[in-house]
C-alpha positions in Angstrom: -253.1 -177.4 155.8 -252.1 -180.3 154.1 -248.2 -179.2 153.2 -248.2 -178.5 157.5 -249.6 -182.1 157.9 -247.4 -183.5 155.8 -244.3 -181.4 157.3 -245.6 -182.6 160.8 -245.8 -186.1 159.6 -242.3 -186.2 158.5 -240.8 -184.6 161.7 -242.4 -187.3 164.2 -242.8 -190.4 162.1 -239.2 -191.8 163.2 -240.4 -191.6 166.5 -243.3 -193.8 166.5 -243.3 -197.4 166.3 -245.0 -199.1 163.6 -246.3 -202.5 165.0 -248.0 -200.1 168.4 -249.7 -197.8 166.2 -251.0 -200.4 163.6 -252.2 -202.4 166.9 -254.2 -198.6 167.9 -255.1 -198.5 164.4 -256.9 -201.5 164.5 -258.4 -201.5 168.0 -259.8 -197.3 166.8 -262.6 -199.3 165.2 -264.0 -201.2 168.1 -264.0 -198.2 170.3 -265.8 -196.2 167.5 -268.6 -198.4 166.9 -269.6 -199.8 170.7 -267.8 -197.1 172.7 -270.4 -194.3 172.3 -272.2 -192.5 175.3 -275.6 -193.5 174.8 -277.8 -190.6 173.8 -279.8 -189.1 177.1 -283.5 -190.1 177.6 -283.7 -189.3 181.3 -284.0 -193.1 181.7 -281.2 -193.7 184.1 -282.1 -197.9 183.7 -281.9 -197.9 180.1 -278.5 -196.3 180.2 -276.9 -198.5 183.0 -278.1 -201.5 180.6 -276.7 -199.7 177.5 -272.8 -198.4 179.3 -272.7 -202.2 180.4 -273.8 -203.5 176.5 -270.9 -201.2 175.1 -268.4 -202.1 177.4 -269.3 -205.6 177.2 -269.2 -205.4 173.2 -265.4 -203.5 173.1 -264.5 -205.9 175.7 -265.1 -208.9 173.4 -264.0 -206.6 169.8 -260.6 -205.8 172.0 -259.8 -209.3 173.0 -260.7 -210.7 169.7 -258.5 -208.7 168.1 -255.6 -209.6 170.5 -256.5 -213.0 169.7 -255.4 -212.5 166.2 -252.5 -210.9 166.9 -251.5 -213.6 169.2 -251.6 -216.1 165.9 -249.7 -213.5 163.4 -247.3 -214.0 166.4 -247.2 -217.5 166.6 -247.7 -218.3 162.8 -243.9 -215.6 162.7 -242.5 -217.3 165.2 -242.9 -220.7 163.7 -242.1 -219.5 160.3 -238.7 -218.2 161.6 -238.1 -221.8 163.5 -239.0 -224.0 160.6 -236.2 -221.5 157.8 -233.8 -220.9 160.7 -233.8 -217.1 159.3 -234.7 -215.0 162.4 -234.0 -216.9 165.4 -230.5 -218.1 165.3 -227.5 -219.1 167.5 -225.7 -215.8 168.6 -222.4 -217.7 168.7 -222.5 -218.4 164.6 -219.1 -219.1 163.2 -218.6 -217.2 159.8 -219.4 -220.2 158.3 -222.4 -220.8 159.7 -223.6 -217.1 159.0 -222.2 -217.1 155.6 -224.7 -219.6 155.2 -227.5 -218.2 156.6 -226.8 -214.9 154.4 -227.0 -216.9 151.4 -230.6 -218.4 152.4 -231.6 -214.7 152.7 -229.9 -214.4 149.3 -232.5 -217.3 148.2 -235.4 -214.8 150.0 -234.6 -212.3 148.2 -234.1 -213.2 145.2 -237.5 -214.8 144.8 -236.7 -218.5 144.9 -238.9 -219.3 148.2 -240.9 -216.2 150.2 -240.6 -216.5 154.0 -242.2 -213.8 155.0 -245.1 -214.1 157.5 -248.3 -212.2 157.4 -247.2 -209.8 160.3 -244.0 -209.2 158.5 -245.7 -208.0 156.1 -248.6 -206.3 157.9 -246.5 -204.7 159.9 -242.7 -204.7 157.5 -240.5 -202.7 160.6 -241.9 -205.3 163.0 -238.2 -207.1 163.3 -237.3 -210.4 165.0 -239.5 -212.6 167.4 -238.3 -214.6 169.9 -241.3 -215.7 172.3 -245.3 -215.8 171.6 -246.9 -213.3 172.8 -250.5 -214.3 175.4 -251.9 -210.8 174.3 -255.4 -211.8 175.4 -254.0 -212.7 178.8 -252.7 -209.5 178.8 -255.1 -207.7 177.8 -258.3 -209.2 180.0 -255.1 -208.3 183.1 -254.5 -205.0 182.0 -258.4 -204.6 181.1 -259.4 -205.2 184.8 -257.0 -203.1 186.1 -257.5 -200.2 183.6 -261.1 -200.2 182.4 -259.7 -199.8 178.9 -263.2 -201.0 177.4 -265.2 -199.1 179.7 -263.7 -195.6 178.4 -266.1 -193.9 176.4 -264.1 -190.6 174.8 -260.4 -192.0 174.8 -259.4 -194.6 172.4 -257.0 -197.0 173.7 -253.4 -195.1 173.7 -250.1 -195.5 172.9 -249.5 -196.5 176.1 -252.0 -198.9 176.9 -250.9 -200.8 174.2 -247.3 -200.6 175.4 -248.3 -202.1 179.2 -250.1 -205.0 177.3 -247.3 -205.8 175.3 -245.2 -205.8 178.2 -247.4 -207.8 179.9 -247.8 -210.8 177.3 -244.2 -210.9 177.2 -243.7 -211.1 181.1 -246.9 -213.3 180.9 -244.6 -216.0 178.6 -241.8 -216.8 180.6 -242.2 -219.3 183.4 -244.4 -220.7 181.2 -243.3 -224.5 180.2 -242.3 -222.8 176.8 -239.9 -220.3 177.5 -237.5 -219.5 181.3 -236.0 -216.3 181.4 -232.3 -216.5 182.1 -231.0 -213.6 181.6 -232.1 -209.8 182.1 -230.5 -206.5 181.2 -231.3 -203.0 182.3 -230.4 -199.6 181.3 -229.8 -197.0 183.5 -231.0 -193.6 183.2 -235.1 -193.4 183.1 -234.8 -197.3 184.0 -233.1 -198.1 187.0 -233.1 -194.3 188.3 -234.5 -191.0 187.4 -232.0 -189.2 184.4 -228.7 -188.4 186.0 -229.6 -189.9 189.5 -228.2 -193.1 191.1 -228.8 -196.2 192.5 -229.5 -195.7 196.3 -230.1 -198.0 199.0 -233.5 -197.0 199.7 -234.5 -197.5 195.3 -237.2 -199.8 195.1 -235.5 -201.9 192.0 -232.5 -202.9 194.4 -233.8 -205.7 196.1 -235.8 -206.7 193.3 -232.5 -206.8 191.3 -231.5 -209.0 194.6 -234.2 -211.7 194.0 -233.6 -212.4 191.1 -230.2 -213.1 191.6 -231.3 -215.5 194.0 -233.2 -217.3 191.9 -230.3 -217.9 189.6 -231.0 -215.1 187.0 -228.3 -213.8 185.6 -228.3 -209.7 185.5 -226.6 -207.3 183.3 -226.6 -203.5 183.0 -225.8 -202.4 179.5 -225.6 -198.4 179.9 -224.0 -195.8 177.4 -222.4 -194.6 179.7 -219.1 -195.4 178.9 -216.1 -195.4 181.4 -212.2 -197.2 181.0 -212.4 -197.8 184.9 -215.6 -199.2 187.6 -214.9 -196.2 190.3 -217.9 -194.1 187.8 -220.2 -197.1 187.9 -219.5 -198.1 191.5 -220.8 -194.7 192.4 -224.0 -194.6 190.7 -224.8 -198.2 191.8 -223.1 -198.0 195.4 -226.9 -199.0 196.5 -227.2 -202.2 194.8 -223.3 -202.8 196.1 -224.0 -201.9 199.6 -226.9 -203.8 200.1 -225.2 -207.0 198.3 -222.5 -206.6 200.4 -224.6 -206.7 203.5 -226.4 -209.9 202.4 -223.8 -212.0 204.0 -225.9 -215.2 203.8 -226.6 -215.2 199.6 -223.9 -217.1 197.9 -221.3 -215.5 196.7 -221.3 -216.9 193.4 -224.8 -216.0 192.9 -223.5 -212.7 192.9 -220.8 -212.9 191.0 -224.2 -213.4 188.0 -224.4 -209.5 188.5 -222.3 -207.7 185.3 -221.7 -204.4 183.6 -221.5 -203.8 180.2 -220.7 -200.0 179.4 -220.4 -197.9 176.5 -222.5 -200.0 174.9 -220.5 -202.9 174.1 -217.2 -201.7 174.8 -216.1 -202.3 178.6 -217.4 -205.3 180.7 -217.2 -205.5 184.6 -217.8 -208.3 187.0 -219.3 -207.7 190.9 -217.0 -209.4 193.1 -216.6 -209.1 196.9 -213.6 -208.7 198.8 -212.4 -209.6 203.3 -210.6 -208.0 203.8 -210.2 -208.4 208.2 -213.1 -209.6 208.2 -215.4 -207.2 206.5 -216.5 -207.3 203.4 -216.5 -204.9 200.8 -218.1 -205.3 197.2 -216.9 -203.9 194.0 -216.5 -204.5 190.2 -213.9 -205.6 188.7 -213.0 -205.2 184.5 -212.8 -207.8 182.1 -210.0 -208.5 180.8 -208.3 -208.8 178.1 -211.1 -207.9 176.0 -210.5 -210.7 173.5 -212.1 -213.1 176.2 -215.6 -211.6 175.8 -215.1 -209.3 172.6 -217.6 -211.4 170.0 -215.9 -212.9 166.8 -217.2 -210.0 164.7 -216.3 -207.0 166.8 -212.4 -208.5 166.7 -212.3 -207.7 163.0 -212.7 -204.1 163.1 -209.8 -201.8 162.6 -208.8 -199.0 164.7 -208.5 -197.3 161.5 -212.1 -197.7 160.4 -214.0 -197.0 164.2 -211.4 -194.0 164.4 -212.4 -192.1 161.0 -216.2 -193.2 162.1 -215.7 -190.7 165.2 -213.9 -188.1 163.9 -216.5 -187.9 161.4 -219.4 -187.9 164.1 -217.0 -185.1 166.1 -216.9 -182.8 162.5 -220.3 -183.0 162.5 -220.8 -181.9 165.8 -218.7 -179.1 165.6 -220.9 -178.0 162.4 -224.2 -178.8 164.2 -223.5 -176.9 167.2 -222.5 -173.4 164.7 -225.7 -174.7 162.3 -228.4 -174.6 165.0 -226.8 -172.1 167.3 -226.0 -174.4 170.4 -225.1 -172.2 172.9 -221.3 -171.5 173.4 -220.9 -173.3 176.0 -221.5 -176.6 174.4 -218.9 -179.2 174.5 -217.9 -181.9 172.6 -216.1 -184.7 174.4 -214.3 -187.2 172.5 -213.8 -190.5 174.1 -211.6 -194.0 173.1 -215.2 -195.5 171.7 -217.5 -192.4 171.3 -218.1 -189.1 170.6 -221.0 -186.5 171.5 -221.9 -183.1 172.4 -222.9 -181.9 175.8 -225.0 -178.6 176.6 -222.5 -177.1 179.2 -223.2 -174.7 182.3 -223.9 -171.0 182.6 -223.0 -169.1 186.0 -226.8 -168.2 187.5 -227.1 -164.3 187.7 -229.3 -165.0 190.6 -227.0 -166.5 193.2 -223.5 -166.2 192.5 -221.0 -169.2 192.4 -224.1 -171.0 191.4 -223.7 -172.9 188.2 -226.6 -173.5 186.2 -227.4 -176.8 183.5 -228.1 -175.5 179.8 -230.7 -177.6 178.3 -230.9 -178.3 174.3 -234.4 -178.4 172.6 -236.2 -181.8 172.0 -236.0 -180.5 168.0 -232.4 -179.8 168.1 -231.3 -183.5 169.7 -232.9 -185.4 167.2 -231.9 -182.9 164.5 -228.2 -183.9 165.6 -229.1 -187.4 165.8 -230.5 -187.9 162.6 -227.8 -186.1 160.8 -224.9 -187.6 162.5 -227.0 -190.9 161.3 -227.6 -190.2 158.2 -223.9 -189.2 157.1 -222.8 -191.9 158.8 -224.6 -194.5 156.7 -223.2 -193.3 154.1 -219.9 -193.8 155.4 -217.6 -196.3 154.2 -215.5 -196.9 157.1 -218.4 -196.9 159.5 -220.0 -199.4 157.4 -216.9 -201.8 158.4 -218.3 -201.8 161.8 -221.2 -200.9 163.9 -222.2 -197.8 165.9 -225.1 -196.3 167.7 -226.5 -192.3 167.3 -228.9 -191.5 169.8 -229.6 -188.5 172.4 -229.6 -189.1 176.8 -232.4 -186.6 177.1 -230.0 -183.8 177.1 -226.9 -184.4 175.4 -225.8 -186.6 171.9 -223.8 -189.0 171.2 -222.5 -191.4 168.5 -221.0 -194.8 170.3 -219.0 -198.0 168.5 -221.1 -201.2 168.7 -224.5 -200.9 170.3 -226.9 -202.1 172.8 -227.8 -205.8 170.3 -223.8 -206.4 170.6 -223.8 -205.8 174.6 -226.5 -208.7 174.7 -225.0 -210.8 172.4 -221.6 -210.1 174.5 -223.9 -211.2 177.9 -225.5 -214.3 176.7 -221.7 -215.7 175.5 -219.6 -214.3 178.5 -222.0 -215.9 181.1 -222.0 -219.3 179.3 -218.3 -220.0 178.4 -216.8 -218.2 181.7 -219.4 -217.7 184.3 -221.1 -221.1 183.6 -218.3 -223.0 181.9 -220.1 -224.0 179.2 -222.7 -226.5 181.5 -225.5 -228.4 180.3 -228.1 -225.4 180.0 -226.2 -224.4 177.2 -225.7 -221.2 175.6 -228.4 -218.1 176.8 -230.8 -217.7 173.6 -232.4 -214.6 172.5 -235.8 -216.7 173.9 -234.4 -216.6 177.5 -233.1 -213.0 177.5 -235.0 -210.1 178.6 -234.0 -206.1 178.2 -235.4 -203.4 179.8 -235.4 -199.7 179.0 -236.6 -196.3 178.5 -235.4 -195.3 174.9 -237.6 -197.8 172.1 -238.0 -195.1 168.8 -237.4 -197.4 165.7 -235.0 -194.6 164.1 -232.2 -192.3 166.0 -232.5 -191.3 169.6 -232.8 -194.4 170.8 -230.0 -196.8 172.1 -232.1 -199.5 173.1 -234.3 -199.9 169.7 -231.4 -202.6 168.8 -231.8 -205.2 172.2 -234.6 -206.2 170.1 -232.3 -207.8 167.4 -230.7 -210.1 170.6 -234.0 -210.8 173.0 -237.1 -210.4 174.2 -237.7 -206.6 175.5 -239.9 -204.6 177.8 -240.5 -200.9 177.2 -241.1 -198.9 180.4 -241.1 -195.2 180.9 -240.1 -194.7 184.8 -238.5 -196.5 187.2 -241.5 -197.0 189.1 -242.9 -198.9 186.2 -239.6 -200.8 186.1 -240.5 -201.9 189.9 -244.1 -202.8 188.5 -242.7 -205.4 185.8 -240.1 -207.1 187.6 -243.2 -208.1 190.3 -244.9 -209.6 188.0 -241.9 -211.2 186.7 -240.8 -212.2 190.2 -244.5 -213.6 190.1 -244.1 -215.4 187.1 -240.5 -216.8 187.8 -241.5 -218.3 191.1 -244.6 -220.0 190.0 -242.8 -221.2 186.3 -240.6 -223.0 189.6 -242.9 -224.2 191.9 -245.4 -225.8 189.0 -241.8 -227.8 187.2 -241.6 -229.2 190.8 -244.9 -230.4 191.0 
């Protein structure tokens, strides 16, 4: 029983994330001690009095535990201000971040110890870029879930992903932090896996809004196409209805960008009359050296090149290894490389094609591997690159998800902005939200958290749930500066 545990253990742990489940871990010991169904004495009085006692006790356990958390927070937030070691300009020249890499040299080596008492609570927790109102959050989430009123059900996973995303949302419009820039992904995010971006999607004229109000928005996707016609199709709702707004300013929505593959192709929305009637569109970037960062510049064909044709070998032994079916493909692109499952002719109906699937153990099983070789890698260590599964395929990109934000925050500043008074977009004022959050492999948008602030949803509908309350919070954070 043990050796299965321990086999168990070792299959899942890269998927969970460390700082949610030492958060569970420490709120399983409130819910044990005052979240017990009182023991029946067919006094019906006596057990109103005692359910309210409990839920009143775990209510105050809960929230005083957030409390806490709030100050590890803050006390990591204002350690990383004061050393300048976490949050720092995403513009750095080299010799501003050779620097800063021998400060960390200093860490390590002894001769000063920065590290906070969440880093080392919690040692995967990463960078911090906003404090966090958790007990805001939680007394909001509280009344709307009854988390302290459950009696057999510990709080989840889940409940402590919605009040994390809360307390973030919660933070800007505050006087402390203004959010200036948010990014999506697509699939799971935006629209359900492999859909699109209709007219009648309840996130398009969200998205809409918040252009209006001057926020800038970016869709950093995987998905990773040379031309815009691919993306203009799976968007065409957001196009067509921004097309139709003929009375929003058309600068305001020129704020709306892709960035695709990754960190590898950047398009622009832009609009054009043509006798009279408008159409929108997206138009590329280029040359890429006007948004490409400093670092990304320096790789080598060479080096990105023998990092993909290392991921494609290992496909092709992956697919023999865990008997893929035969109709698996592997598709090579100019910045990334994976495998796809294929299609099977349906026996049923003929002329009906049918979508193979790959197991949930086989994906991460590629993932991992193709990972794990490729850290040990020389030439992929010369650059960076991203392994992670789309719910049914695999792929292994150049760059990743931290770079498209980094690419974002610079691109709007020195050419949508012009380098005005507000200044370069910091990780404080940026805001990504996605689907795909696993610390290790399979998950593409695990790395926004090294550029901004993030919020982890699991739907689209919950995607339509945050941005109201961050519409909410927006428009107050304005209407109280005015006052």
């Amino acid at each position: 029983m043990s050796s299965r545990y321990r086999i168990e253990y070792q299959l899942k742990q890269h998927r969970k994330d460390e700082f949610i489940e030492w958060i569970k871990g420490l709120l399983a010991v409130p819910f044990v001690l005052h979240s017990v169904d009182p023991v029946n004495n067919n006094n019906s009085q006596y057990e109103d009095e005692k359910l309210d006692s409990n839920t009143n006790a775990a209510h105050k356990k809960y929230l005083s535990i957030f409390k806490d958390i709030e100050d590890l927070v803050w006390e990591k937030l204002q350690l990383s201000n004061s050393r300048n070691l976490t949050i720092r300009d995403p513009f750095q020249t080299e010799q501003q971040q050779q620097e800063d890499s021998l400060t960390l040299d200093f860490q390590k080596s002894g001769v000063f110890d920065v590290q906070s008492r969440l880093d080392q609570l919690v040692p995967s927790i990463g960078p911090m870029f906003t404090g966090l109102p958790l007990t805001k959050a939680f007394i909001l989430e509280d009344s709307k879930k009854k988390i302290s009123c459950r009696r057999f059900v510990s709080p989840s996973f889940n409940d402590i992903r919605h009040i994390l995303n809360t307390a973030q949302i919660l933070q800007f419009g505050t006087a402390q932090n203004d959010v200036r820039l948010i990014t999506f992904d697509g699939d799971v995010t935006l629209y359900e896996d492999g859909g699109n971006l209709t007219t009648t999607n309840r996130v398009v004229p969200r998205i809409i809004s918040l252009l209006k109000l001057g926020v800038k928005i970016g869709i950093v996707t995987a998905a990773g196409y040379d031309e815009p016609e691919k993306y203009e199709e799976r968007l065409y709702g957001l196009i067509q209805l921004l097309q139709n707004d003929i009375g929003m300013d058309s600068v305001l929505k020129k704020n709306l960008l892709i960035m695709g593959g990754e960190s590898n192709y950047l398009f622009q929305y832009s609009e054009t009359n043509n006798a009279g009637s408008v159409e929108g569109h997206f138009v590329k970037i280029t040359p890429q050296s006007d948004w490409l960062l400093e670092s990304m510049q320096k790789w080598s064909a060479r080096d990105m090149n023998a990092t993909l044709d290392l991921a494609e070998i290992l496909f092709e032994t992956l697919k023999e290894k865990l008997n893929l079916p035969k109709e698996s493909k592997i598709i090579r692109k100019e910045r990334a490389v994976g495998i796809v499952p294929g299609y099977i002719q349906s026996k049923e109906n003929a002329g009906e094609m049918i979508r193979l699937t790959f197991q949930r153990e086989q994906l991460e099983e590629m993932v991992l591997t193709v990972q794990k070789h490729l850290e040990r890698f020389p030439p992929a260590n010369r650059v960076k690159f991203s392994c992670f599964d789309g719910g049914n395929d695999c792929w292994c990109d150049i760059g990743g998800k931290d770079l498209g934000l980094k690419i974002l925050q610079k691109y709007f500043h020195e050419k949508v902005d012009n380098k005005n008074k507000s200044g370069a977009i910091q990780p404080s004022e940026t805001l990504h939200i996605g689907d795909q959050f696993a610390p290790m492999g399979s998950a593409n948008d695990f790395k926004a958290r090294l550029s901004g602030c993030t919020l982890w949803i699991a739907s689209p509908k919950e995607t339509v749930d945050v941005l109201d309350l961050l519409l909410t919070q927006i428009e107050g954070g304005k209407e109280s500066k005015k006052k």
